[in-house]
Backbone bond lengths (Angstrom), bond angles and torsions (degrees), N, CA, C in turn:
res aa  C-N    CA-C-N  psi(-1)  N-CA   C-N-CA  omega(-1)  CA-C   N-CA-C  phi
1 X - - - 1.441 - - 1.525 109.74 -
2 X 1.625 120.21 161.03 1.211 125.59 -171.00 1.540 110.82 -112.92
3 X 1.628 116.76 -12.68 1.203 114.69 -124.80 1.915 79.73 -62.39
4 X 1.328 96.28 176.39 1.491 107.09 151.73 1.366 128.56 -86.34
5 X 1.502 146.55 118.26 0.891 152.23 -139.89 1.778 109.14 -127.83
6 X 1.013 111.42 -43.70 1.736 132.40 156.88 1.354 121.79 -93.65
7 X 1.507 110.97 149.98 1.277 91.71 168.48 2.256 91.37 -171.49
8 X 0.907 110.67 130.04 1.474 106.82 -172.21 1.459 115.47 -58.94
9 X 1.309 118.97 -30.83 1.649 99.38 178.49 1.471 100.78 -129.37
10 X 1.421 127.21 -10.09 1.477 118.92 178.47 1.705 108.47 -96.47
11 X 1.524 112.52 130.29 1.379 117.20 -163.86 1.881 98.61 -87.78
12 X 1.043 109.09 124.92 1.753 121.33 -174.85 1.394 105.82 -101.78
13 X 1.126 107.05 117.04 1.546 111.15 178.10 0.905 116.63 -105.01
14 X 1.640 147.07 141.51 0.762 152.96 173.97 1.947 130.66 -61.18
15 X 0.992 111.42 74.54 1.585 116.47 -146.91 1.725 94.82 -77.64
16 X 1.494 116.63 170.31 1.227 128.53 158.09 1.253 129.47 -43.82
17 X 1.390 139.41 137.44 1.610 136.08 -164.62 1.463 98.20 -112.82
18 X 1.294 102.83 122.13 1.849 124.62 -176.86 1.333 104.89 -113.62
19 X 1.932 117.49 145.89 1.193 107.19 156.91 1.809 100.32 -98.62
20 X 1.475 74.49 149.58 1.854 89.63 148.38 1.806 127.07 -148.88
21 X 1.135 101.01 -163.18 2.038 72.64 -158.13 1.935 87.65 -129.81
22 X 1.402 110.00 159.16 1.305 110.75 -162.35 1.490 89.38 -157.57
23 X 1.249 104.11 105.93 1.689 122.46 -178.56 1.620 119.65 63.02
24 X 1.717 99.62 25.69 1.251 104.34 160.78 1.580 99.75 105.35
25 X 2.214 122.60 -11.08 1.069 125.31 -175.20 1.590 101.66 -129.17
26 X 1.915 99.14 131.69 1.414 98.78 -168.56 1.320 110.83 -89.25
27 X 1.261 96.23 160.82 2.107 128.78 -157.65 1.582 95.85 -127.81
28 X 1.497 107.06 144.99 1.657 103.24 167.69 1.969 101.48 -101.16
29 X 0.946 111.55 174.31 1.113 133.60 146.69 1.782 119.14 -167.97
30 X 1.526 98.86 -178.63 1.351 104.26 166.46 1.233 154.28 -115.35
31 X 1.296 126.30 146.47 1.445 112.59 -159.43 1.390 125.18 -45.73
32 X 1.412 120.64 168.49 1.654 103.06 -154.50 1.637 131.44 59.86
33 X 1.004 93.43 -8.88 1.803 79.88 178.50 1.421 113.84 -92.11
34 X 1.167 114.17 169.88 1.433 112.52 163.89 1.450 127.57 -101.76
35 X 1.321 101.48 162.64 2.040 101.75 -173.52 1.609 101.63 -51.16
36 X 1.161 117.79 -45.84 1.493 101.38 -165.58 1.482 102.66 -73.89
37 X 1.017 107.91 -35.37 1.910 105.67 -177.85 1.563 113.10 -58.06
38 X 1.230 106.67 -48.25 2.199 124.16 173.33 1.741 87.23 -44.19
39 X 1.446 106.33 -74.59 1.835 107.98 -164.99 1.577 112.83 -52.32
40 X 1.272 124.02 -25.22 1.333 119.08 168.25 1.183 114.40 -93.51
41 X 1.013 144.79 -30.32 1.485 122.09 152.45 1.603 132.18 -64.88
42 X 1.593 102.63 -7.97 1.339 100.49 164.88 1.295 114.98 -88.92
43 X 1.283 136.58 -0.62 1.614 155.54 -157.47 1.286 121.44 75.16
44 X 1.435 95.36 28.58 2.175 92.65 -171.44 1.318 89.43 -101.00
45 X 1.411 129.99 144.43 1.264 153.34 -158.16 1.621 110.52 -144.17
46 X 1.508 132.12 -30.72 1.134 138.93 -170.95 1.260 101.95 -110.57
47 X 1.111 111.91 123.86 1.692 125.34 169.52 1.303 110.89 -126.27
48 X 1.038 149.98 -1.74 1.608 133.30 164.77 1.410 104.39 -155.95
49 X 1.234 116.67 163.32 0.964 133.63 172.46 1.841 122.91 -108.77
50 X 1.228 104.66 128.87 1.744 92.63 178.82 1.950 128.26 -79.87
51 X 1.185 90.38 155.04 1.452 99.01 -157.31 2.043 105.91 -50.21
52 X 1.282 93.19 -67.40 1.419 115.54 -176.04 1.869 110.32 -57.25
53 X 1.628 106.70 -62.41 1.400 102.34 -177.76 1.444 132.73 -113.37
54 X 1.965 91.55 28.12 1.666 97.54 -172.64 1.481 118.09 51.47
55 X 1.203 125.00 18.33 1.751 128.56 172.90 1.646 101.96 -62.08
56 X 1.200 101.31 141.46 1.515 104.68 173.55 1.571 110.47 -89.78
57 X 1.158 130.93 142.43 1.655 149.28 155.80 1.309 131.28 -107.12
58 X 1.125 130.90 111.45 1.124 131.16 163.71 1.966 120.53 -81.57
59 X 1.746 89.13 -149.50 1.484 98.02 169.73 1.525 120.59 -63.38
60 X 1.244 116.62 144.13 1.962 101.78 -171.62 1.896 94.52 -132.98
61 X 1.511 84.96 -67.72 2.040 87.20 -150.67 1.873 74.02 -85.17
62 X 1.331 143.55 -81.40 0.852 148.73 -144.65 1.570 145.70 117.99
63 X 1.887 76.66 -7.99 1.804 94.18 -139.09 2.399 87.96 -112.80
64 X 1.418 112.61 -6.72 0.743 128.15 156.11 2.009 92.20 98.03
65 X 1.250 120.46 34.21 1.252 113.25 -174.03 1.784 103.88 -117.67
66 X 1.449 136.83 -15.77 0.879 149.26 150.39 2.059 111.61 -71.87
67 X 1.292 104.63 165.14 1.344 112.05 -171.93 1.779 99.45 -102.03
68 X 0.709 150.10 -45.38 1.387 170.58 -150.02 1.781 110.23 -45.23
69 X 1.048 115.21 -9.61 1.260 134.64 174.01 1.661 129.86 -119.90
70 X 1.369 103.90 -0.93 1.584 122.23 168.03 1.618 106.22 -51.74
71 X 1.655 105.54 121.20 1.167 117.21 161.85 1.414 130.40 -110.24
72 X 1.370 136.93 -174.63 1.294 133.24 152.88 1.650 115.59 -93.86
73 X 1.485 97.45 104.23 2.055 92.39 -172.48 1.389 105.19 -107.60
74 X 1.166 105.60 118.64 1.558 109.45 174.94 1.429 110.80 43.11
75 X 1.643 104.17 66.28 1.556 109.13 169.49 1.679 115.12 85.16
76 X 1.064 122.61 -42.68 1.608 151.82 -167.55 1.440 92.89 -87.49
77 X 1.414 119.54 107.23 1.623 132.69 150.52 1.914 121.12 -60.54
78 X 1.185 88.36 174.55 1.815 89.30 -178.51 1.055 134.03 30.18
79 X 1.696 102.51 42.81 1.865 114.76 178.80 1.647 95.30 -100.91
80 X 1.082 103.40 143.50 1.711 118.77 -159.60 1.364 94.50 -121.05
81 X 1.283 100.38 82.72 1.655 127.36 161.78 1.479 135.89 -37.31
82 X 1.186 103.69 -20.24 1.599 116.25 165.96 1.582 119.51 -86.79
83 X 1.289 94.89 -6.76 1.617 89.46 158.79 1.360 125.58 -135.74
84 X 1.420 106.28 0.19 0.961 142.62 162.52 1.879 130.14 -53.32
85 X 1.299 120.40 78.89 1.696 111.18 -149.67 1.676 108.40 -65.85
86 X 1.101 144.38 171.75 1.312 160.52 -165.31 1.689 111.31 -91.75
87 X 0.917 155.44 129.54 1.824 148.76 -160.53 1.862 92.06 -139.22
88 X 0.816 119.76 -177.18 1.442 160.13 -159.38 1.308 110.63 -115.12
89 X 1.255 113.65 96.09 1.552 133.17 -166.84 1.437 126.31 52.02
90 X 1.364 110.52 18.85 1.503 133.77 142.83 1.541 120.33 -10.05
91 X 1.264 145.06 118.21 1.504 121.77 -173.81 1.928 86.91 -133.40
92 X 1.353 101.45 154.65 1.022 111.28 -154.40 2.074 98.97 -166.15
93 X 1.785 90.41 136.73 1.474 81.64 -162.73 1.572 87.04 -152.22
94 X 1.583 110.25 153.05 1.368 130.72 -175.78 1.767 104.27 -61.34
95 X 1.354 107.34 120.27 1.516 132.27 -169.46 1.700 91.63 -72.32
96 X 0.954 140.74 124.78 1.693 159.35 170.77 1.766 104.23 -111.73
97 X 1.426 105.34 94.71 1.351 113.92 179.83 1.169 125.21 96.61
98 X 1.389 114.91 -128.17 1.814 110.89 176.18 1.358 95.32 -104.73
99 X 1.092 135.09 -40.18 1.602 140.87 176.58 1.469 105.88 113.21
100 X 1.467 129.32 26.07 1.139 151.88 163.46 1.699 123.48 -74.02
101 X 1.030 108.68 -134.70 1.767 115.67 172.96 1.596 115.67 -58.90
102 X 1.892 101.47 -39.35 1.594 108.93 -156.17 1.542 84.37 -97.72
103 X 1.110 160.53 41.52 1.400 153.41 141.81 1.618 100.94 -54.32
């Protein structure tokens, strides 16, 4: 795990431990967090794929105003996971394209 556990002026609490599932294989994280935060502390770094040259994207701006972090959440394309919080058997899967027709 990555999470951050210390931190000098932000107080880290120790939240509840949830599964949720990520390409069909379950991941813990903790309550309050967000999908992109759960996938980087589990070591997942790639969340979508681009339309035209299959380039992989991950987390970018953070702040949920860029696309670059669009996943597939529970069926539902172009949910932007960085602001997006983490739930309890949540399934969630690498976005291939725009998440439109060509999914």
């Amino acid at each position: 795990m990555r999470r951050i556990t210390e931190h000098p002026i932000l107080i880290i609490e120790d939240t509840e431990e949830l599964t949720f599932y990520y390409e069909g294989s379950p991941l813990t994280a903790r309550r309050g967090d967000t999908i992109a935060a759960a996938l980087i502390d589990n070591g997942i770094r790639a969340f979508r794929e681009t339309p035209k040259r299959h380039e992989t994207r991950g987390l970018y701006c953070g702040i949920g105003q860029c696309s670059d972090c669009v996943m597939v959440v529970n069926g539902r394309p172009n949910v932007r996971t960085c602001v997006t919080l983490v739930e309890e058997g949540m399934r969630v899967e690498v976005q291939k394209g725009t998440g439109g027709a060509d999914r």
